[in-house]
C-alpha positions as CSV (number, residue, x, y, z in Angstrom):
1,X,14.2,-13.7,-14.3
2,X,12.1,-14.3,-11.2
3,X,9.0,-12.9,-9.7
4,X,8.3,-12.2,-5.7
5,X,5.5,-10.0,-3.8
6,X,6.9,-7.4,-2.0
7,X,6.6,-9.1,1.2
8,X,8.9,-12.3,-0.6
9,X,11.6,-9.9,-0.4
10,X,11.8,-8.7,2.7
11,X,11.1,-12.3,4.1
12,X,14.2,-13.3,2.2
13,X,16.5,-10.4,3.6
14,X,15.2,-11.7,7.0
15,X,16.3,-15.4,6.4
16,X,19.9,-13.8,5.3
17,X,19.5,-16.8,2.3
18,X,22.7,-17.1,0.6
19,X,23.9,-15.1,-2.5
20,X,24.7,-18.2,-4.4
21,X,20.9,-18.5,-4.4
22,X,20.1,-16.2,-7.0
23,X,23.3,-15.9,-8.9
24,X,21.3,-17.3,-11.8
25,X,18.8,-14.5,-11.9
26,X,19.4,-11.3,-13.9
27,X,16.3,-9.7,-12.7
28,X,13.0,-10.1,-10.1
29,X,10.1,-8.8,-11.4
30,X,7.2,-7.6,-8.1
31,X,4.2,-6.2,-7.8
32,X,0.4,-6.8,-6.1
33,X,1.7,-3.9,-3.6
34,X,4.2,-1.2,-2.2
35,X,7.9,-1.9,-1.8
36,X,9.2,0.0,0.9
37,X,12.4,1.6,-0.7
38,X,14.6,0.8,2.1
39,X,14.1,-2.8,1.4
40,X,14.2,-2.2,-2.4
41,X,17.7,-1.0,-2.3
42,X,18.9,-3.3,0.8
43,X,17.4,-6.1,-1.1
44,X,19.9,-5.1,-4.6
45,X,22.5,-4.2,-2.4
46,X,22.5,-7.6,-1.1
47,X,22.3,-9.9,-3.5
48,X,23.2,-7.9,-6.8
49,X,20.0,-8.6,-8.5
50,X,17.6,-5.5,-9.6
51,X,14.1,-5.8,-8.6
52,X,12.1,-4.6,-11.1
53,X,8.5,-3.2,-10.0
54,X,5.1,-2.9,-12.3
55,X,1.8,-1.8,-11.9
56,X,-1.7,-3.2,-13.3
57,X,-5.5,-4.0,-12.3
58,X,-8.0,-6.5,-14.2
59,X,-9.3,-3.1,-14.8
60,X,-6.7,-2.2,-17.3
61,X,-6.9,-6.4,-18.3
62,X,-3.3,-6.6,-17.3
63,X,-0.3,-4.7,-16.5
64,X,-0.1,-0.7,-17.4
65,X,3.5,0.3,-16.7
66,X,6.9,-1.5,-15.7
67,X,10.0,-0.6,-14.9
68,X,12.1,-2.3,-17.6
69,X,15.4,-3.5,-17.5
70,X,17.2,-0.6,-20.4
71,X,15.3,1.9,-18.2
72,X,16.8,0.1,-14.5
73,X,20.6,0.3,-16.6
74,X,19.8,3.8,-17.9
75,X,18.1,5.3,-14.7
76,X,19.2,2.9,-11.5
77,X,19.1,3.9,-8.1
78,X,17.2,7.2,-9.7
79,X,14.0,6.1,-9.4
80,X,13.7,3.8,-6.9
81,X,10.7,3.0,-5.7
82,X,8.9,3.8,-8.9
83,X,6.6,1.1,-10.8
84,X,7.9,2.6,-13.8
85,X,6.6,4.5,-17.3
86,X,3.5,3.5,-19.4
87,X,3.1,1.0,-22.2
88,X,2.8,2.4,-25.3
89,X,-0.3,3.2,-25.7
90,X,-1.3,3.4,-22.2
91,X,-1.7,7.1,-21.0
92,X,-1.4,8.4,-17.2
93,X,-2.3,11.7,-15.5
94,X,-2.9,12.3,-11.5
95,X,-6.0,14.8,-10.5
96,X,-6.5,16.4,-7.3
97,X,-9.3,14.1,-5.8
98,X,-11.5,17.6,-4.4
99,X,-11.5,19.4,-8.2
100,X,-10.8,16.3,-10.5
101,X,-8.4,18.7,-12.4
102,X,-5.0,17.4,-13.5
103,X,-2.1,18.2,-11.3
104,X,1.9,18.9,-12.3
105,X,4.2,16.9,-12.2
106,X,5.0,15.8,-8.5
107,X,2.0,16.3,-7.1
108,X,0.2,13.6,-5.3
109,X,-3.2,12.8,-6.4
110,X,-5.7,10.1,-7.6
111,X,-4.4,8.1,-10.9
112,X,-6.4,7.7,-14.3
113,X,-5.5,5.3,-17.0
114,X,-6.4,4.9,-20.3
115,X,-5.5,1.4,-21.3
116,X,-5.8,0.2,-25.1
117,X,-6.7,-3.0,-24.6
118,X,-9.7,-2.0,-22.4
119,X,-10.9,1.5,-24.6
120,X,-10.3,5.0,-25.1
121,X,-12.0,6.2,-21.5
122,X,-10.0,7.5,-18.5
123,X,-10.2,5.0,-15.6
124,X,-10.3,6.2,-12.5
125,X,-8.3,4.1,-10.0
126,X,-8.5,4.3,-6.1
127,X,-4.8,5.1,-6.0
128,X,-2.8,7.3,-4.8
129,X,0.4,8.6,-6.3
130,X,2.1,10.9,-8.6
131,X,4.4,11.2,-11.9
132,X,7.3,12.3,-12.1
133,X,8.8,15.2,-14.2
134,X,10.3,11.7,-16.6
135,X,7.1,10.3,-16.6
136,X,7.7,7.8,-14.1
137,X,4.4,6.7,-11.9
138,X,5.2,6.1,-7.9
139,X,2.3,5.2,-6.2
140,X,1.8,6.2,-2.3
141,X,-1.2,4.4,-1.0
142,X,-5.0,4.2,-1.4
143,X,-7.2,6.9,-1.7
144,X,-10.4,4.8,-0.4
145,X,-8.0,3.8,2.8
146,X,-7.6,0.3,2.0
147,X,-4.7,-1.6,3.6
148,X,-2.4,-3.5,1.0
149,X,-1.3,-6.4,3.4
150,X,1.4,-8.5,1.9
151,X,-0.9,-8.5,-1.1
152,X,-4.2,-9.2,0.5
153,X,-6.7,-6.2,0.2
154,X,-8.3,-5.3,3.6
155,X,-11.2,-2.4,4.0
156,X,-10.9,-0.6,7.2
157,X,-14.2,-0.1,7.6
158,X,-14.5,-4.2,7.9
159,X,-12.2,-3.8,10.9
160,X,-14.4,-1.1,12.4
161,X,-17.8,-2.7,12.1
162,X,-16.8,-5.8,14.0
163,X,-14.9,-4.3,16.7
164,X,-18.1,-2.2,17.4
165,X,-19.8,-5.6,17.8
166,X,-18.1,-5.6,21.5
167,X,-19.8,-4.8,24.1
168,X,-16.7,-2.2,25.8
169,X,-16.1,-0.6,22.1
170,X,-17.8,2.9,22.0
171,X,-16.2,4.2,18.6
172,X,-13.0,2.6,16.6
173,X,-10.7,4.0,13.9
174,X,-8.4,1.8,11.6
175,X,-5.6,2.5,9.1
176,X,-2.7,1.0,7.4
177,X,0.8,1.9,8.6
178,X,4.2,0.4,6.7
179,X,5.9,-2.2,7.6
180,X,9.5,-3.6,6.2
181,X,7.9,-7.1,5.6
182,X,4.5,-6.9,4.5
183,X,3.8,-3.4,3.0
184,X,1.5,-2.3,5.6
185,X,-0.5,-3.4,8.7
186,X,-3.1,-2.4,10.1
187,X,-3.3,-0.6,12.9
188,X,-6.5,0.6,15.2
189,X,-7.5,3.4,17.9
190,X,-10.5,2.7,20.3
191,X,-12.2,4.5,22.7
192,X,-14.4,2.3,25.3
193,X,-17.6,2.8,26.4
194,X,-18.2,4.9,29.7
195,X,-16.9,2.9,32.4
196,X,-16.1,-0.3,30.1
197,X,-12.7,-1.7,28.9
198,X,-10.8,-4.4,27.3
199,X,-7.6,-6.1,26.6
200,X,-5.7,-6.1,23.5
201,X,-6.0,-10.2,24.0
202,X,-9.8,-10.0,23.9
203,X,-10.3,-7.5,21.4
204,X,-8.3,-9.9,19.1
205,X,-10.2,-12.8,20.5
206,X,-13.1,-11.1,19.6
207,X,-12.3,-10.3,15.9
208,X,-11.1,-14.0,15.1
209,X,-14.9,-14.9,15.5
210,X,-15.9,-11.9,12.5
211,X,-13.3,-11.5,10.4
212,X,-10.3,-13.3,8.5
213,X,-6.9,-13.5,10.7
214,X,-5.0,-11.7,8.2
215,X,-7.5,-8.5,8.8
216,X,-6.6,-8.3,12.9
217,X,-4.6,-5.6,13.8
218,X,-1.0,-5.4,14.8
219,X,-0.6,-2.0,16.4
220,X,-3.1,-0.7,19.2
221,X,-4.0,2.6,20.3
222,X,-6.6,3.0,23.6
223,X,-7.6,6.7,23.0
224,X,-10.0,8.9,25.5
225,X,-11.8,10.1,21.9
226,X,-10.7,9.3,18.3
227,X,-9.5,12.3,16.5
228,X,-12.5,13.8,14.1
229,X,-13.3,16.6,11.6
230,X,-15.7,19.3,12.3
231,X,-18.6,16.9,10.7
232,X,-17.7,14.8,13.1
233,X,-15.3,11.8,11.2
234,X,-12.4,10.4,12.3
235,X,-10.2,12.6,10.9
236,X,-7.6,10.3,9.8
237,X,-4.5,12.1,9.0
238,X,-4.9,12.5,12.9
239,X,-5.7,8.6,13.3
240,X,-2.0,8.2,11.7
241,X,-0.3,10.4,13.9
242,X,-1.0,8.1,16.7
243,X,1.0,5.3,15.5
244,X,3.9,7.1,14.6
């Protein structure tokens, strides 16, 4: 058995590394973020080995669910893309984040936990996903926006405040979007000041002097007015659309 982030594997599909390399391994455990299922199955395809994903916060103290290797044999190709079933013990539901009432099977909505080794109270988690009609949890993103880079966490909104320390930036919008490496990037709209602009070269110039390198965005969107709700925030199912 092995162990690689998500963004190990698709780094090691890119370098085409030989399949006598892992002929020793029966299985690769991941984790720390989302494995695009393209890559999941290219990745197996490739090399023969099952990946086997699992899922877990220092919330819980550890991991909650796994996909283990009699349910990979018994399932396969099935539920790719799924970090598995619970522990014993461990209980999971998704609710709707606007009523906090439990959804069916299916339907996306914020995750709650109950792990044993942390207490009998429902934890509320800032993910995004939904269970199967088997019980098996797939996860789909962040319900507080955060970008899952290649394992590193990054808060839009840190992206936003600093860009809005230049002088040409009027309003800016930022949000994760996938990628086949990394699990995401992000990815950010601006709209300039009247009569002021900027390169994509000094707006990244500018952000290396407030925030960490891996936090500077990959795509770019200049926009006359970022897309907003009717009280007036950028509405970003909107902001998404733009980089697609």
């Amino acid at each position: 058995a092995g162990g690689l982030p998500p963004a190990g594997v698709q780094m090691i599909l890119d370098a085409d590394l030989p399949k006598e390399h892992f002929s020793s391994l029966k299985m690769i455990g991941s984790g720390s973020a989302p494995l695009d299922p393209t890559v999941h199955k290219a990745f197996e395809k490739r090399y023969g080995v099952p990946i086997l994903l699992a899922y877990g916060a220092t919330e819980f103290g550890g991991p909650v669910t796994s996909m283990t290797p009699d349910v990979y044999q018994e399932y396969g190709d099935n539920k790719v893309g799924s970090v598995g079933k619970a522990f014993p013990g461990v209980k999971l539901r998704i609710i709707d984040q606007d009523t906090l009432e439990e959804v069916p099977a299916g339907t996306q909505g914020i995750l709650e936990v109950v792990s044993p080794r942390i207490g009998p109270d429902w934890i509320r988690t800032s993910d995004y996903g939904y269970l199967d009609e088997d019980g098996f949890l797939y996860l789909c993103g962040r319900s507080d926006g955060a970008i899952m880079r290649g394992g590193f966490k990054i808060l839009p909104e840190t992206i936003e405040k600093a860009l809005l320390l230049h002088s040409s930036v009027a309003a800016a919008g930022v949000v994760g979007v996938p990628d086949h490496r990394l699990g995401q990037v992000p990815a950010a709209a601006i709209q300039f000041k009247t009569g002021f602009e900027a390169t994509v070269d000094e707006l990244e110039h500018h952000l290396r002097d407030h925030i960490a390198a891996t936090h500077i965005p990959v795509k770019w969107k200049f926009v006359e007015e970022l897309p907003r709700t009717a009280s007036y925030k950028v509405h970003q199912p909107s902001l998404r659309e733009l980089f697609e």
